[in-house]
C-alpha positions in Angstrom: -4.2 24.5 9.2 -1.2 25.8 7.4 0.7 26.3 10.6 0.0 22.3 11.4 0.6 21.2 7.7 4.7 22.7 8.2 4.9 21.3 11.6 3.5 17.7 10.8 6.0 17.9 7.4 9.2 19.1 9.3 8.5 16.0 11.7 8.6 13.7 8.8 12.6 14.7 7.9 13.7 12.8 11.0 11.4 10.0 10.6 12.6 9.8 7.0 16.4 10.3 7.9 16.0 7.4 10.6 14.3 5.0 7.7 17.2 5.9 5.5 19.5 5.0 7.9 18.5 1.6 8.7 17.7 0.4 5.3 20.8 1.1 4.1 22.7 -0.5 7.3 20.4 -3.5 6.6 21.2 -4.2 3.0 25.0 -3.2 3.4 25.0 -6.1 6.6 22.8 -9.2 4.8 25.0 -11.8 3.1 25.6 -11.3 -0.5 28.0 -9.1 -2.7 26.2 -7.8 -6.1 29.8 -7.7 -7.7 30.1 -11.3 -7.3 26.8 -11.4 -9.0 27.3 -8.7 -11.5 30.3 -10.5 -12.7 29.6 -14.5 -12.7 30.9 -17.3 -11.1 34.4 -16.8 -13.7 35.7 -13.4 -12.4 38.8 -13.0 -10.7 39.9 -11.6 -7.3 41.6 -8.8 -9.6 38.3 -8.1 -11.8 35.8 -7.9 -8.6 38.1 -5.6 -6.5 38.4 -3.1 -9.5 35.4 -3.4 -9.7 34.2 -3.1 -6.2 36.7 0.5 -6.2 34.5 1.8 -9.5 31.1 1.3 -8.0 32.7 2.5 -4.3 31.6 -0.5 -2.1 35.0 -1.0 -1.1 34.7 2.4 1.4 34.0 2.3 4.5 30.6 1.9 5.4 30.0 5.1 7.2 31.2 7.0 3.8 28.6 5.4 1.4 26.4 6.2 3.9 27.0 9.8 3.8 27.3 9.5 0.0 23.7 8.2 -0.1 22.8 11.1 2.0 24.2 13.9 0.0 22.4 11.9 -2.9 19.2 12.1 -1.2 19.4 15.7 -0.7 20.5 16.0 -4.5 17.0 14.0 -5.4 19.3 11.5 -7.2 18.5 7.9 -5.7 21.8 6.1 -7.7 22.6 4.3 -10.5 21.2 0.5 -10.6 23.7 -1.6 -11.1 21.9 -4.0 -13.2 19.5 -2.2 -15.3 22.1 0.6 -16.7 19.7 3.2 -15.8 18.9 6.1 -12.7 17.0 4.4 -9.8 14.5 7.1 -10.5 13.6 5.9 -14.1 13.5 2.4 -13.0 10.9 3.4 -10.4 9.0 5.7 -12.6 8.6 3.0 -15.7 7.7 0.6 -12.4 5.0 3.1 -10.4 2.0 3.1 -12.9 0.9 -0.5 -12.6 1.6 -0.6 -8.8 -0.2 3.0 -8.2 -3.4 1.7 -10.3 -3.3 -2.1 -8.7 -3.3 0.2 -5.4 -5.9 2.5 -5.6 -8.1 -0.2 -7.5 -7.5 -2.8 -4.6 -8.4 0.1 -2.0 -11.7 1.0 -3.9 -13.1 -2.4 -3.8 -12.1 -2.7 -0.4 -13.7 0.7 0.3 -16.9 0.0 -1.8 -17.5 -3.9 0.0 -16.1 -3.0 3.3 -17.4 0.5 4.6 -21.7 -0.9 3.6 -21.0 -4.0 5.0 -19.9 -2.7 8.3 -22.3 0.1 8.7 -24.9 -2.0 7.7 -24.6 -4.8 9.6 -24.1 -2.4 12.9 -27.6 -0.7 12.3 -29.1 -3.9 11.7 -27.3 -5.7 14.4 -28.3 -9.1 15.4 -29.9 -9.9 12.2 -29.3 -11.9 9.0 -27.6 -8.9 7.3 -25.5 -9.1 10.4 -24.5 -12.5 10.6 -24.1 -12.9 6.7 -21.9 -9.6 6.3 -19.8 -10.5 9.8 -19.0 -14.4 8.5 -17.9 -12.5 5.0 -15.7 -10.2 6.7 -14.3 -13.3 8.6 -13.6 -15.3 6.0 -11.6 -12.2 3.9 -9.7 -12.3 7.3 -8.9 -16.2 6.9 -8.3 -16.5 3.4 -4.9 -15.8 2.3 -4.6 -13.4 -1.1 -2.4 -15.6 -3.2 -4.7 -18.3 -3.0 -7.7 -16.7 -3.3 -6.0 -15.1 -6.7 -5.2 -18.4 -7.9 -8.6 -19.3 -7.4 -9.9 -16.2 -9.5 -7.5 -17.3 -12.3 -8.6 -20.5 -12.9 -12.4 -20.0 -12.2 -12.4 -16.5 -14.2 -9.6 -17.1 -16.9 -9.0 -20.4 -17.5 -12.7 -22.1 -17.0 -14.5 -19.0 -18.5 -12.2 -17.0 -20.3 -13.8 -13.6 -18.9 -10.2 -12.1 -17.8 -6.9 -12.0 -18.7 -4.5 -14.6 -16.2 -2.0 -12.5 -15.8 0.0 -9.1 -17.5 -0.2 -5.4 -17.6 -1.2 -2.8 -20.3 -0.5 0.8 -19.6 -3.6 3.0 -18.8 -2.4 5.8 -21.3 -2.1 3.0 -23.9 -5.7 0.9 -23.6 -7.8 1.8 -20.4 -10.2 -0.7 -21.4 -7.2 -3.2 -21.5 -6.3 -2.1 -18.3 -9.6 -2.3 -16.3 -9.6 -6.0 -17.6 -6.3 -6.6 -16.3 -6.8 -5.1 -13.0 -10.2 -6.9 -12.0 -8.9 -10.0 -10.6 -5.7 -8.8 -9.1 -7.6 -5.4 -7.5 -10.7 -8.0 -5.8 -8.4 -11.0 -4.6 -6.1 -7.9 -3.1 -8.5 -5.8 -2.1 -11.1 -8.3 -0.6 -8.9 -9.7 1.8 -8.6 -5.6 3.4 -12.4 -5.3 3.1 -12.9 -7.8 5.8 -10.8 -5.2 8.5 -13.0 -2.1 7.0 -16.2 -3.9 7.8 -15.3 -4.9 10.8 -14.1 -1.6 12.3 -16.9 -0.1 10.4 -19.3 -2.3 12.6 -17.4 -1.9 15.8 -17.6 2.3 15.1 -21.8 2.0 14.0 -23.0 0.2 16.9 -20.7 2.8 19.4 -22.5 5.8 17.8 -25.7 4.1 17.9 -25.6 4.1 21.7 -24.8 8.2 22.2 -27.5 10.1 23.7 -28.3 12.8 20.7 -29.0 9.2 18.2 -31.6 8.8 21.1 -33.0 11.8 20.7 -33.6 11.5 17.3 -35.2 8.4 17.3 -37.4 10.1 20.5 -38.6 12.6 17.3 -39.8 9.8 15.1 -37.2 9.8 12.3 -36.9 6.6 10.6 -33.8 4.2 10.9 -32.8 5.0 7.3 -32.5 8.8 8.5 -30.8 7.9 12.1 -28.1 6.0 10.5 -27.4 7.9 7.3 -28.1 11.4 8.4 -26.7 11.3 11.9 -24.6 8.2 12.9 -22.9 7.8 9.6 -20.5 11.0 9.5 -19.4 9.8 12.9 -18.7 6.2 12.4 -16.3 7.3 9.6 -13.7 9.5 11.2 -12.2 6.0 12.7 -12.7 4.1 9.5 -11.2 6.9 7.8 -8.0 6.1 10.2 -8.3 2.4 9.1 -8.7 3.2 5.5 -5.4 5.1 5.4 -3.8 2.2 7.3 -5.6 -0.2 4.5 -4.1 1.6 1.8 -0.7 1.8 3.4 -0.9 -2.0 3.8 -2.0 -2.7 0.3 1.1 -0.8 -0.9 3.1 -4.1 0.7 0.6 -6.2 -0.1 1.0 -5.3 -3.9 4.1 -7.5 -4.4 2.9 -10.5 -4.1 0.0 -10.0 -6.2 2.0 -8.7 -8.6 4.0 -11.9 -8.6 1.4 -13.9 -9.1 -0.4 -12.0 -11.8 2.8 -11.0 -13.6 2.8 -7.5 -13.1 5.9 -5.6 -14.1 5.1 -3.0 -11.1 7.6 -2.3 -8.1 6.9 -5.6 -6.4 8.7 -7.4 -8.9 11.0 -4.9 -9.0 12.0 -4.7 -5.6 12.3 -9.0 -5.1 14.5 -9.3 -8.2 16.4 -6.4 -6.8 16.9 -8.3 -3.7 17.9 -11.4 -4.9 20.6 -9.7 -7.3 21.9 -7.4 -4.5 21.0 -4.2 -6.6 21.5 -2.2 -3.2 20.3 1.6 -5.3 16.9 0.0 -6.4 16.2 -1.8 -2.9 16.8 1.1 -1.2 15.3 3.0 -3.7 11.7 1.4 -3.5 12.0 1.5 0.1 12.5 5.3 0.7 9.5 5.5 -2.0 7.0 3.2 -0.1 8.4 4.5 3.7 7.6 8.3 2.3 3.6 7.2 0.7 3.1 5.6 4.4 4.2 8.8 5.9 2.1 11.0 3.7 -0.7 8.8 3.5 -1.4 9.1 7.3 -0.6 13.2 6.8 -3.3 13.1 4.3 -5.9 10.6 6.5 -5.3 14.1 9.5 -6.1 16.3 7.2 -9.7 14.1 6.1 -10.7 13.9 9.5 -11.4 18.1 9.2 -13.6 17.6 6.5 -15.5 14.8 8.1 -16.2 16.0 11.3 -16.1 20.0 11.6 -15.3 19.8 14.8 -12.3 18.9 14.4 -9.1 21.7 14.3 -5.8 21.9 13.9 -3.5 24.3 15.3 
């Protein structure tokens, strides 16, 4: 296991390095100079190319790139040129209501998604079926920004249950938090439910045809015990794979929920970013989010051991 752990993480460097690479081609080539921005309509010619030499965008390009490199290697992401602070601390002050809208969505999506689908592929054919199976289509067909606008009238401004929209800090009032992060987790997470189910369906119904589910049906067990004790630990390892992929997905997702709800997390971050040309930050919240996709499908290998002891690394 160890030997595979430094493999698989010496294979991410070049994966990394090639993300690098083309995120910072791609914001150095789109239209757009954050100096001109920086400064206002009212500088001069004089005013934006000193300022242009201070920040070093007037090198070539192949120089900042190797000066972002050396950087990297450093652990130092930059210097955002519009919040007067390190890219770091603006992504740290940014990561808790992202990382909690996250891991909340992916737990609701877990919770309806993985019962639904195992259920309705033991039960197949029946009401459970159909019921759970138009659910998961309709989470396919409806998209997240209106279903959260939905939640926010029904929930916040009919009934007053929830908050509409904002953010307080889990170290500051967790009970604050949980209220702020019902609506925005289920309207995210709901829509990524419907894929769980689904695969979770497709997986049940393929282990519910092997020959040693057979058998134990042949020894009288009941179908709570065929499913549960025997078909369920093998349905997962796939949905484990789509899980990982889910919470990879809701890591993108996150920003325009975050819109929507007004949550200062790095959704927000990253579009203002874009839209000032703050090159550090965008590239910034990019190498984060590339690096969680990479380690989330590292972590989702190393699952599949624990799920199905078969399973071995070397």
């Amino acid at each position: 296991m160890a030997r595979y752990l430094t493999h698989r993480l010496l294979a991410l460097l070049p994966v990394m390095a090639v993300v690098v690479t083309i995120v910072f081609l791609l914001i150095h080539l789109i239209p757009g100079d954050p100096v001109s921005v920086m400064l206002g309509p009212d500088a001069t010619e004089v005013q934006i190319e000193a300022t242009r030499r201070a920040m070093g965008l007037d090198r070539p390009i192949h120089e900042q790139l190797l000066l972002f490199y050396s950087r990297i290697l450093r652990g130092d992401l930059g210097q955002s040129y519009f919040l007067d602070r390190p890219v770091t601390t603006a992504l740290w002050e940014r990561a808790e209501p992202t990382l909690v809208l996250t891991f909340s969505a992916l737990l609701v999506a877990v919770i309806i998604g993985v019962p639904s689908g195992i259920l309705a592929g033991a039960y197949r054919g029946s009401l459970w079926d159909r019921t759970l199976m138009t659910g998961a289509l309709m989470g396919v067909c409806i998209p997240g920004f209106w279903l959260s606008l939905n939640f926010i009238y029904l929930f916040a401004v009919q009934l007053g249950w929830l908050p509409a929209a904002g953010y307080t800090s889990l170290f500051v009032d967790p009970m604050a938090t949980l209220r702020h992060m019902v609506l925005p987790a289920v309207s995210l997470g709901f829509n990524q439910s419907a894929l769980i189910a689904r695969i979770a369906r497709s997986c049940m119904l393929e282990v519910l045809q092997q020959d040693y589910i057979r058998t134990a049906r042949a020894k009288g067990l009941s179908q709570q015990a065929v499913v549960y004790e025997h078909a369920f630990r093998n349905a997962m390892v796939p949905v484990t794979t789509v899980i990982g992929i889910t919470m990879a997905i809701l890591i993108g997702g996150a920003v325009v929920t975050e819109i929507v709800f007004n949550i200062p997390g790095l959704g927000r971050l990253i579009i203002s970013a874009i839209l000032r040309r703050d090159y550090p930050v965008v590239q910034g919240v990019v190498l984060v989010t590339a690096a969680a996709y990479v380690l989330i499908n590292l972590v989702v290998d190393m699952v599949y051991a624990f799920i199905d002891p078969r399973i071995r690394y070397e």
